[in-house]
C-alpha positions as CSV (number, residue, x, y, z in Angstrom):
1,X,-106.6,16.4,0.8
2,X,-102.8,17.0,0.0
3,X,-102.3,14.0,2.7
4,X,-104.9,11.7,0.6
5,X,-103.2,12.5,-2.7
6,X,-100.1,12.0,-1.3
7,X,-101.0,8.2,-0.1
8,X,-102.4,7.6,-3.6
9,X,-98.9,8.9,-5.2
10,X,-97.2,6.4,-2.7
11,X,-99.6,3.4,-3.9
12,X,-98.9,4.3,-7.3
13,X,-95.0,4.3,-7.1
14,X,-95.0,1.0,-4.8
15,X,-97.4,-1.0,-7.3
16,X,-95.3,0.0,-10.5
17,X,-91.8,-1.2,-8.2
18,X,-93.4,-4.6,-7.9
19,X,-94.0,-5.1,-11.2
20,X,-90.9,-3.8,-12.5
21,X,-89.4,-6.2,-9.9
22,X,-91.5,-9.1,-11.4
23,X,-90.6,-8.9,-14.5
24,X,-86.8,-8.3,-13.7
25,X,-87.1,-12.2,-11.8
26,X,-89.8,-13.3,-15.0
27,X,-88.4,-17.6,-15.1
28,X,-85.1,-17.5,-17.4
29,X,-87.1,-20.6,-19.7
30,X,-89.7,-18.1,-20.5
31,X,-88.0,-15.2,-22.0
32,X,-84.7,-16.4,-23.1
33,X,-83.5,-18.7,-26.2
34,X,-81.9,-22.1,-24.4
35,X,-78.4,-22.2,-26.4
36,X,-77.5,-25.4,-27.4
37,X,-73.3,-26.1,-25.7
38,X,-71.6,-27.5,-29.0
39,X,-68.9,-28.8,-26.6
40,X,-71.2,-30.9,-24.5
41,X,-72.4,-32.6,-28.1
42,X,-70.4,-35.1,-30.4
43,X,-68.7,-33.6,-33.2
44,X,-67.7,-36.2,-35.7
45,X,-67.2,-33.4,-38.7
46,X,-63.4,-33.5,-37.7
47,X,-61.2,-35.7,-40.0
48,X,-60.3,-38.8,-38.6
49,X,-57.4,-40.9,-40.3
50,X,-56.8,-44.0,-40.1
51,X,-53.7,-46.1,-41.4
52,X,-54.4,-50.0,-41.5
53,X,-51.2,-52.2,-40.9
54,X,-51.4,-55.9,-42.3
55,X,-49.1,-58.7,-41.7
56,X,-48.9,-60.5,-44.1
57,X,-45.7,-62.6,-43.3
58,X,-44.8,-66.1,-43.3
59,X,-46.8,-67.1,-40.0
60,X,-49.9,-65.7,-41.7
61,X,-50.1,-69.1,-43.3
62,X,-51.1,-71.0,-40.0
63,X,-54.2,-71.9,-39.3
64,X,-56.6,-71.0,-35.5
65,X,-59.6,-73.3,-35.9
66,X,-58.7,-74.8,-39.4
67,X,-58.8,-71.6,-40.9
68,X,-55.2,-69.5,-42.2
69,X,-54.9,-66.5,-40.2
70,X,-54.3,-64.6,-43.4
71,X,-57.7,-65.2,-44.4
72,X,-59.1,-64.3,-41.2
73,X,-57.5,-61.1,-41.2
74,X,-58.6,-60.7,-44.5
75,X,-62.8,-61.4,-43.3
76,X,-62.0,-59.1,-40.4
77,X,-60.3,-56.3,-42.9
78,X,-63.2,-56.3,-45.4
79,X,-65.9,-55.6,-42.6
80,X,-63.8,-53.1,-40.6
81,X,-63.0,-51.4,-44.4
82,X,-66.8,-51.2,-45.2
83,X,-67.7,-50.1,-41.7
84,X,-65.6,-47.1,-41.6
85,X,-67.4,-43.4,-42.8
86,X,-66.9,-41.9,-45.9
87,X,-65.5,-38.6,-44.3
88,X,-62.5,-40.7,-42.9
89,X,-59.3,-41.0,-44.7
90,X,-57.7,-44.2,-44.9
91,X,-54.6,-45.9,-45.8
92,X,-53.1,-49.5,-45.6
93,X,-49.2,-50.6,-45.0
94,X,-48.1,-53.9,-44.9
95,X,-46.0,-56.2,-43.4
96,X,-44.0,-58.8,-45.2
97,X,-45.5,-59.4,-48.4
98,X,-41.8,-59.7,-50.3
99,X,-39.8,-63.3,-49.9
100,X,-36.7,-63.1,-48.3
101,X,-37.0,-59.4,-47.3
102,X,-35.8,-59.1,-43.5
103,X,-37.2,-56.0,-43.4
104,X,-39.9,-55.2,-45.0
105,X,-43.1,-52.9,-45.0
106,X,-45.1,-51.1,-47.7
107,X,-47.3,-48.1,-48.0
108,X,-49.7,-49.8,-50.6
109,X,-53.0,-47.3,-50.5
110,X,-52.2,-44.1,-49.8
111,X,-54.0,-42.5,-46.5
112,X,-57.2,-40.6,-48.8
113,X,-60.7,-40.4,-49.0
114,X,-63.4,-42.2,-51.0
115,X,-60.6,-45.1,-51.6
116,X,-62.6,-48.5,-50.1
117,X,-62.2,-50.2,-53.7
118,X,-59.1,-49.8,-53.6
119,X,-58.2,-51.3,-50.3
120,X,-60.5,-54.1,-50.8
121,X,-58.7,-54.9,-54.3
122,X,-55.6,-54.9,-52.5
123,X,-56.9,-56.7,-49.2
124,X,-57.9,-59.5,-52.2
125,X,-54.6,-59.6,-53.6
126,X,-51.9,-60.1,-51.2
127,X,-50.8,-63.4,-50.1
128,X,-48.2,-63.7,-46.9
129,X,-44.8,-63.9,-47.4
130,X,-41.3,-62.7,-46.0
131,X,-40.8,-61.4,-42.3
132,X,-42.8,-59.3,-39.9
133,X,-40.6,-56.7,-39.1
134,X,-43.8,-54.7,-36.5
135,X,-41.9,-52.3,-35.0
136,X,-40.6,-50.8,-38.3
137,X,-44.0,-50.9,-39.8
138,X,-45.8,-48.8,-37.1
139,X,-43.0,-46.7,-37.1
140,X,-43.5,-45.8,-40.6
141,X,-46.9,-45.6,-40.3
142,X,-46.8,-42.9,-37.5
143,X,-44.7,-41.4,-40.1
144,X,-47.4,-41.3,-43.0
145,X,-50.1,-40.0,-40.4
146,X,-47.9,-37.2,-38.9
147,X,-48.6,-34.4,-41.2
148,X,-52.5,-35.0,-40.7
149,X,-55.2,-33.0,-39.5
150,X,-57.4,-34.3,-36.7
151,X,-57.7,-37.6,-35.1
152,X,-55.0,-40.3,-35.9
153,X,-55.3,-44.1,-35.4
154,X,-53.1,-46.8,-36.4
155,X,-54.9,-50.3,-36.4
156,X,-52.1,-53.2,-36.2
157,X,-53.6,-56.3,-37.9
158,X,-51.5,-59.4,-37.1
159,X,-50.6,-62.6,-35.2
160,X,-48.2,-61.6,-33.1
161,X,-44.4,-63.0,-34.3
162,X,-41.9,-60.2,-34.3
163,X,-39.3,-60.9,-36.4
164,X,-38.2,-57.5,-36.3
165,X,-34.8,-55.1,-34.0
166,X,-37.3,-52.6,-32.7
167,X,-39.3,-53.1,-29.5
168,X,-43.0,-52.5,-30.6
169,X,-44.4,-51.6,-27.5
170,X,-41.3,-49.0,-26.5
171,X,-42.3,-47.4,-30.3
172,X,-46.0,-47.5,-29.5
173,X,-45.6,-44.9,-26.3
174,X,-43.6,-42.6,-28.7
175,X,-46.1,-42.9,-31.1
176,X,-48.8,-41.7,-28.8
177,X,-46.7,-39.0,-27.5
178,X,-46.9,-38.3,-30.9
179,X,-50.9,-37.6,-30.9
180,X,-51.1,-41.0,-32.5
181,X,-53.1,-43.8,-30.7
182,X,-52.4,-47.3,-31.7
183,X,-54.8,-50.6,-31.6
184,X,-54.3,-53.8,-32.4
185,X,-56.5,-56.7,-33.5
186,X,-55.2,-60.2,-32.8
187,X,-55.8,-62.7,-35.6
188,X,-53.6,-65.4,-34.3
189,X,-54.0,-68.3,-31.6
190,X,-54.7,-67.6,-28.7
191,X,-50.9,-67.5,-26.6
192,X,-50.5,-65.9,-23.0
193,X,-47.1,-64.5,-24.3
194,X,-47.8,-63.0,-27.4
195,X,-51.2,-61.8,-25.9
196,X,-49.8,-59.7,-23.3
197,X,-47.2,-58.2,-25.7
198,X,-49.9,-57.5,-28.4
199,X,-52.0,-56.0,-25.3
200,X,-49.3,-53.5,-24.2
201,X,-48.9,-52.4,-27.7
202,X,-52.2,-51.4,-27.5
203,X,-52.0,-50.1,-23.7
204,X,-48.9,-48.0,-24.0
205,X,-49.9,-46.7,-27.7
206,X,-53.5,-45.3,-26.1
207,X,-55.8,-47.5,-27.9
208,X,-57.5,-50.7,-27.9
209,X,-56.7,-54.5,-28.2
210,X,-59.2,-56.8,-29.7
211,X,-59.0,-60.5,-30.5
212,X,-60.8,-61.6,-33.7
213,X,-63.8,-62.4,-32.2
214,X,-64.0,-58.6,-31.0
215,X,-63.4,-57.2,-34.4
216,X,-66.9,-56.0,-34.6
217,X,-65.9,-53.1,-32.0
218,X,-63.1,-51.9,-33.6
219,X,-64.5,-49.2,-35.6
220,X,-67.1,-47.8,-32.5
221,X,-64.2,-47.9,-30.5
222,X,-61.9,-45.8,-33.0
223,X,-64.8,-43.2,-33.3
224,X,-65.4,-42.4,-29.5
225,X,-62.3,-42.2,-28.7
226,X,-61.3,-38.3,-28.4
């Protein structure tokens, strides 16, 4: 009998081991919360700034397909303006925009918030003159974004003439080395030379180059990249 109720004890024990052992290996999905990994999702609640160079110089007075570069610019400017999120701050500098001025550039919005009116009113405003002194302007720019918080962009609107000292494309990779991308949208004709030099503005600043009929993708650009 002691042999008997020995076996049963043994049953016993070995049943309640496999269960305990079942539930131990129970599926994960089944009895566990699935965490969501905030790093694997987009987080666009970080500030994103954004200071617009125009140039509005002399040579924005030609025309690409009868129309005045300035004015293109300007039809590009309003869209890219209105596309841009409320959360982002933005400001606008220009280039040229006093006669006879070899050198200059002008912060004329300040880089805030909730100030689209404001840009637009000015966007409506300006007409080109003086020189186009680019190199200056982005580094001044770089200079307006660098006390910022989170992402920093500078979007170079122009044709292309330099009349400035400063290599742009030498300022645009210390710019970036600054954490500052730079892009550039090209409003002019369309010239091999002044291409590639507007592209490797863009290339060695970490951003994009667009020609006016990509100025659509400027803003989706500017918000994916990190």
């Amino acid at each position: 009998m002691r042999i008997k109720h020995n076996m049963i004890l043994l049953v016993i024990i070995a049943c309640l081991l496999i269960a305990i052992v079942g539930i131990t290996n129970w599926p994960a999905d089944r009895t566990q919360e699935v965490n969501v990994n905030n790093e694997q999702t987009p987080n666009f609640s970080e500030a994103n700034n954004i200071e617009i160079i125009w140039d509005v110089s002399d040579s924005m007075w030609g025309k690409v397909d009868n129309e005045r570069k300035y004015l293109r610019a300007k039809k590009a400017l309003v869209d890219i303006i209105n596309s841009i999120p409320t959360n982002v701050n933005i400001g606008l500098r220009t280039i040229g925009n006093q006669k006879g001025s070899n050198g200059s550039t002008k912060l004329v919005v300040n880089i805030t918030k909730n100030n689209k009116q404001n840009l637009l009113d000015n966007i409506e405003s300006l007409r080109p003159t003086g020189k186009s002194p680019i190199g200056k302007a982005m580094l001044e720019a770089s200079d307006d974004l660098s006390n910022l918080e989170g992402n920093k962009h500078i979007l170079l609107v122009t044709d292309g003439k330099d009349t400035g000292k400063v290599m742009p494309s030498k300022l645009a990779n210390q710019i970036y080395d600054k954490g500052i991308r730079v892009h550039v949208l090209q409003v002019g004709s369309n010239e091999n030379v002044i291409n590639l030099k507007l592209q490797s503005i863009a290339q060695l600043g970490g951003g994009k180059y667009f020609t006016y009929s990509e100025k659509d993708k400027v803003v989706p650009t500017m918000n994916l990249i990190e």
